[in-house]
C-alpha positions as CSV (number, residue, x, y, z in Angstrom):
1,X,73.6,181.7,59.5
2,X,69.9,181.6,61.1
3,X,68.6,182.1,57.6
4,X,71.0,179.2,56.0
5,X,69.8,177.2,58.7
6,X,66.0,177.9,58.0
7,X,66.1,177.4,54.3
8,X,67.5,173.7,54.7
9,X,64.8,172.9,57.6
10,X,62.5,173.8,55.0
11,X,63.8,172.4,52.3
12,X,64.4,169.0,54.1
13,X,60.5,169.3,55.1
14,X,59.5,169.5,51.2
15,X,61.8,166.7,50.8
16,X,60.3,164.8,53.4
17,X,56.7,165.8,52.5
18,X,57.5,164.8,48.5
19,X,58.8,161.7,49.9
20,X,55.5,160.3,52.0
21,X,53.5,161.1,48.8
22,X,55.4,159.1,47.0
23,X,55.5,156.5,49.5
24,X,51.4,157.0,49.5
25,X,50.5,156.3,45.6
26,X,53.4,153.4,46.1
27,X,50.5,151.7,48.2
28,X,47.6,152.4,46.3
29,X,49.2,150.7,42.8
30,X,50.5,148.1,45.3
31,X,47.0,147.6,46.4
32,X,45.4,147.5,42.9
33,X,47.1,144.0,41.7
34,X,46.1,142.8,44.9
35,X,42.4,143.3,43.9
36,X,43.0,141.9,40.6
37,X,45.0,138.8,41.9
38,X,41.8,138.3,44.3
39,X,39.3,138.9,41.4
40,X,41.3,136.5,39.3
41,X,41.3,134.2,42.3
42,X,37.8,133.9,42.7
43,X,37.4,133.6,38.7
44,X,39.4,130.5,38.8
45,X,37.4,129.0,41.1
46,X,33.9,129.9,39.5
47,X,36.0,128.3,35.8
48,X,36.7,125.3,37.7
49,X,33.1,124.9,38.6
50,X,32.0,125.5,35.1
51,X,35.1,122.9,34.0
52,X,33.9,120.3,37.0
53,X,30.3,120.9,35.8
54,X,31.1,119.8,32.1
55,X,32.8,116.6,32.6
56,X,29.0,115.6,35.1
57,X,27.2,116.0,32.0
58,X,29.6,113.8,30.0
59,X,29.8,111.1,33.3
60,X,25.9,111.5,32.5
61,X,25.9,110.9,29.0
62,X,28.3,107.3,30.0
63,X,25.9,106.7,32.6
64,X,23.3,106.7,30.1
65,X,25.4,104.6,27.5
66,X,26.4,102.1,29.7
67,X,22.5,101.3,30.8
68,X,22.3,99.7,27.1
69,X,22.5,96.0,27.0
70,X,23.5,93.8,23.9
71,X,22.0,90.6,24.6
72,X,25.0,89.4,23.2
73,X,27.0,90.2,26.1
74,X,24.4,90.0,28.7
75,X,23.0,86.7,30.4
76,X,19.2,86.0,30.0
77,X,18.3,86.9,33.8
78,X,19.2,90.4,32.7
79,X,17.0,90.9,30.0
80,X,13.3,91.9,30.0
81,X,11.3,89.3,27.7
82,X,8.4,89.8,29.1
83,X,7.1,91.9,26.7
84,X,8.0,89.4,23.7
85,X,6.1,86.4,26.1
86,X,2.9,88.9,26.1
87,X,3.0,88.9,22.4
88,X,3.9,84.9,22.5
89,X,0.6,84.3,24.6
90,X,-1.4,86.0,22.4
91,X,-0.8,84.6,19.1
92,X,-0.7,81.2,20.5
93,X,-4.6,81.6,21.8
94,X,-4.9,82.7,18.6
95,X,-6.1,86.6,18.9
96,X,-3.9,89.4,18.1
97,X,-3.6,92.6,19.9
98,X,-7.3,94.3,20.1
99,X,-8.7,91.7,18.5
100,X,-12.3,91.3,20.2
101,X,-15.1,88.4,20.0
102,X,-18.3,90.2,20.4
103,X,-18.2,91.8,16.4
104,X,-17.2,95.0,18.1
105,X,-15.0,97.4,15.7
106,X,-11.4,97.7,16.9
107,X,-9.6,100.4,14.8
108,X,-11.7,99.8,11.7
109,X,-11.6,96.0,12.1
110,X,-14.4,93.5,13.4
111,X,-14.8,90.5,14.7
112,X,-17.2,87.5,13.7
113,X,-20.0,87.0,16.4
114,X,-20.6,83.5,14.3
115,X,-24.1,84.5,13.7
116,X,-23.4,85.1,10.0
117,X,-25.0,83.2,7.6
118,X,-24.6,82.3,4.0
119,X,-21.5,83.8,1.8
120,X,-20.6,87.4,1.3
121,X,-20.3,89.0,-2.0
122,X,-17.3,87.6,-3.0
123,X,-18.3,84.5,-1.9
124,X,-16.4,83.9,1.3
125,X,-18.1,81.8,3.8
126,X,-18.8,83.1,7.5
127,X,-16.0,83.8,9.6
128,X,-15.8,81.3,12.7
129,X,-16.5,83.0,16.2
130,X,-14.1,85.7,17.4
131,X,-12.0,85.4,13.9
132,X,-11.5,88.8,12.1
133,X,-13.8,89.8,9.1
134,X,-12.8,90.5,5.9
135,X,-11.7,94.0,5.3
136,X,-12.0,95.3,1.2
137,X,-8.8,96.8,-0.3
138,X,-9.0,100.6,0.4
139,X,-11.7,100.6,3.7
140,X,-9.2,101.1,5.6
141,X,-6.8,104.3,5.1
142,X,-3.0,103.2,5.5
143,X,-1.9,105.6,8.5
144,X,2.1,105.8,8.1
145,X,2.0,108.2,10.9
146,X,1.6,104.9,12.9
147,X,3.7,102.1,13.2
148,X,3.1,98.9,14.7
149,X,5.1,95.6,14.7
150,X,4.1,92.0,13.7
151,X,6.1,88.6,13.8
152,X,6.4,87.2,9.7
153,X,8.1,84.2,8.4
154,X,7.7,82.2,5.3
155,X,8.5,78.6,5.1
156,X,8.3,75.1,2.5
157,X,9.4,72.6,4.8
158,X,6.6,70.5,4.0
159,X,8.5,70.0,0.8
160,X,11.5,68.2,2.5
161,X,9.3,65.3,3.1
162,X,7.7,65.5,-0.7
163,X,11.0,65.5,-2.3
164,X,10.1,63.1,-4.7
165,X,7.3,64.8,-5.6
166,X,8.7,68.3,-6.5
167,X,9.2,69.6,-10.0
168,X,12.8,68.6,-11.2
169,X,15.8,71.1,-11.2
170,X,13.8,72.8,-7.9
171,X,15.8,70.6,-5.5
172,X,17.9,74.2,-5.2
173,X,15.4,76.2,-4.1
174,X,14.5,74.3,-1.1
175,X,16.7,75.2,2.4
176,X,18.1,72.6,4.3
177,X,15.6,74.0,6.9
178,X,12.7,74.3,4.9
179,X,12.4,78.6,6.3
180,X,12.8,80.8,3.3
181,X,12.1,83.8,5.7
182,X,12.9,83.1,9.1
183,X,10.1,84.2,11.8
184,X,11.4,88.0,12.8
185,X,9.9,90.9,14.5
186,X,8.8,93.5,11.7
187,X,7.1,97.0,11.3
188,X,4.3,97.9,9.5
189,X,1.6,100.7,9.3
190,X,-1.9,100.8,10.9
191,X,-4.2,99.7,8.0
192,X,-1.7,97.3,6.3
193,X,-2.8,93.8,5.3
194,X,-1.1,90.9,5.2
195,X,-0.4,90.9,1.6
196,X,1.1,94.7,1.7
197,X,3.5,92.8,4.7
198,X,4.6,89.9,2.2
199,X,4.9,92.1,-0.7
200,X,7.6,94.4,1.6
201,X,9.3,92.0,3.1
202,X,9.6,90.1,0.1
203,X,11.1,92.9,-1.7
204,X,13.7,94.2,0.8
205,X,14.8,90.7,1.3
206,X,15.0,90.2,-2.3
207,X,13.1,87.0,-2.7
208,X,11.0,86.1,-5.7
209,X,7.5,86.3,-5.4
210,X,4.3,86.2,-8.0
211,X,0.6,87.1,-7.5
212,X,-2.3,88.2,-9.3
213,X,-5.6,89.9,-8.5
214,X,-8.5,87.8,-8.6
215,X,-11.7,90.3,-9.0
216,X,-14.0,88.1,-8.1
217,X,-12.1,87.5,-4.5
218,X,-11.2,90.9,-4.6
219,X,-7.8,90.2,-3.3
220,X,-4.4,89.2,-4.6
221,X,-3.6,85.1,-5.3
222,X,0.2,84.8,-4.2
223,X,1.0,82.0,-7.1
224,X,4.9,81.5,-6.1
225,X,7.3,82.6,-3.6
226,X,10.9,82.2,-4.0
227,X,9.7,80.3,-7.6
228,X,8.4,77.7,-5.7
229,X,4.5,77.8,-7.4
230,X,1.5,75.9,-6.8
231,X,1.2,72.7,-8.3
232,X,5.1,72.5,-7.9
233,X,4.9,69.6,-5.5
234,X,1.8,67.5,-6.3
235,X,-2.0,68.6,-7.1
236,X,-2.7,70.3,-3.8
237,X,0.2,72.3,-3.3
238,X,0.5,75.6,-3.1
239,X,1.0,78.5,-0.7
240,X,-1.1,79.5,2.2
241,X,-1.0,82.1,5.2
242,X,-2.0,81.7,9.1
243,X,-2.6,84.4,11.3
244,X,-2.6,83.3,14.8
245,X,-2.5,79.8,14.3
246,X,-6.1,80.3,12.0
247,X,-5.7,79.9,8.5
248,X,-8.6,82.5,7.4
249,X,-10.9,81.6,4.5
250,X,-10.3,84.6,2.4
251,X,-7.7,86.6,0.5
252,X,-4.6,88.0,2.2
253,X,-5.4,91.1,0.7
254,X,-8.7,91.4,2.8
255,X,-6.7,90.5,6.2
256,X,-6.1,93.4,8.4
257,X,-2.9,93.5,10.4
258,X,-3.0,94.4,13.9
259,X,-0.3,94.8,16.3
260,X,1.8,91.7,17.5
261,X,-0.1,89.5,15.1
262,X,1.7,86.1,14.1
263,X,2.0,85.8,10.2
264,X,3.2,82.8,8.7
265,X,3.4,81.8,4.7
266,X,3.6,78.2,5.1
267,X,3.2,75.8,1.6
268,X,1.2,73.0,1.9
269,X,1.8,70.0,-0.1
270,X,-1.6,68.3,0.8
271,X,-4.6,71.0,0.9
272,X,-3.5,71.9,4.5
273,X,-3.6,69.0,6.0
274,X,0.3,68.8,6.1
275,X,-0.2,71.3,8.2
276,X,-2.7,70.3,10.6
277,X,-5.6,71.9,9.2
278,X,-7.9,70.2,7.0
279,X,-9.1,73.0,4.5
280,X,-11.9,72.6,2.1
281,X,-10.2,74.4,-0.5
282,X,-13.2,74.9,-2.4
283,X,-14.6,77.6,0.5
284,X,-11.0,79.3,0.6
285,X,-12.0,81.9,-2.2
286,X,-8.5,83.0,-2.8
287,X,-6.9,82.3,0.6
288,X,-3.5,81.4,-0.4
């Protein structure tokens, strides 16, 4: 009976024993997820950091959008024009940008210090004081690896008040306005003269327009522009360009562009004097 009673103490011990075992590895897989659930609950919060990170740089990127202004939509008190008046103020003292009076060279261009005398070779007359010199075709190397930007505009509104003097079936090719080309802001390259500048915009705007070199000028004679041609409206018409309000006594292709320079093509039905500027043509040397 003593032995009966032994064997089931024991065996309720081994029981018992077997049972906290199992009770023990119970905890430790219990305890694993737990680890997992708080590695995955510190993962979220490093994702939503990445998440909330990702939609700054796009707030960024409309931050950076919305800074743009279409003058359109905007009212003039919130646009910077001062810029654009710099550019006004110089053409209308008649210098462009680097232009100096002193004959000093200012990338590869110089200035008359009105001490010339006599003509050059190609029989241009002295530059008036502080007005650019001549450049020859080729002098200068055409850098495209610089790009500058000039205001161009071509008009024939002299013509509107010489009607009656303009070569019949021409009446067409007049505007209402007299401005072929209205003035706009263009680019060129460093080294380009004025003539390379008409020939361009010319061309991308589709808009007739004949010249021919004249050796003994060395430079190109514009002879029409939008087949309006010299002679078309009396005996002293014919086309002729102004940079910064001076009308220079040589051949666009000798003109040197510099930055913010004012070109205008403007045709003269008078020698000039239409246009405020009594020219002796005979000293232009190929001018127009």
């Amino acid at each position: 009976m003593k032995s009966k009673l032994r064997k089931y103490i024991r065996l309720m011990g081994i029981l018992l024993l077997i049972l906290c075992m199992a009770a023990g590895c119970a905890d430790k897989s219990s305890d694993a997820p737990a680890e997992e659930e708080t590695v995955q609950a510190e993962n979220p919060e490093e994702q939503e950091e990445e998440i909330t990170a990702e939609p700054t740089k796009e707030e960024e990127k409309e931050e950076e959008e919305e800074e743009y202004l279409d003058v359109a939509d905007v009212g003039d008190d919130e646009v910077d024009y001062s810029k654009y008046e710099e550019k006004k103020t110089k053409s209308e003292t008649g210098t462009g940008s680097g232009s100096d009076s002193d004959g000093t060279t200012t990338e590869g261009v110089t200035y008359s210090d009105g001490e010339s005398q006599g003509q050059d070779e190609y029989q241009t007359d002295p530059v008036p004081e502080g007005m650019q010199n001549p450049v020859e075709p080729g002098d200068i190397e055409i850098d495209q690896n610089k790009k500058n930007t000039c205001y161009f505009s071509i008009s024939c509104s002299t013509i509107l008040d010489n009607m009656g003097d303009l070569t019949a079936g021409k009446d067409s090719l007049v505007p209402s306005d007299g401005q072929i080309y209205a003035q706009r802001e263009v680019s060129f390259y460093e080294g380009e003269s004025v003539f390379d500048i008409l020939q361009r915009e010319t061309q991308n705007n589709r808009i007739h327009m004949e010249y021919s070199f004249v050796p003994g000028f060395n430079s190109n004679y514009i002879e029409g522009i939008n087949n309006l041609y010299e002679f078309d409206c009396g005996k002293n018409s014919g086309w002729m360009y102004c940079v910064n309000g001076w009308y220079p006594n040589y051949g666009c292709s000798r003109y040197v562009v510099q930055d913010g320079d004012v070109i205008e093509w403007n045709y003269t039905c008078d020698l000039g004097r239409d246009l405020g500027r009594d020219i002796d043509w005979s000293s232009q040397n190929g001018a127009r």
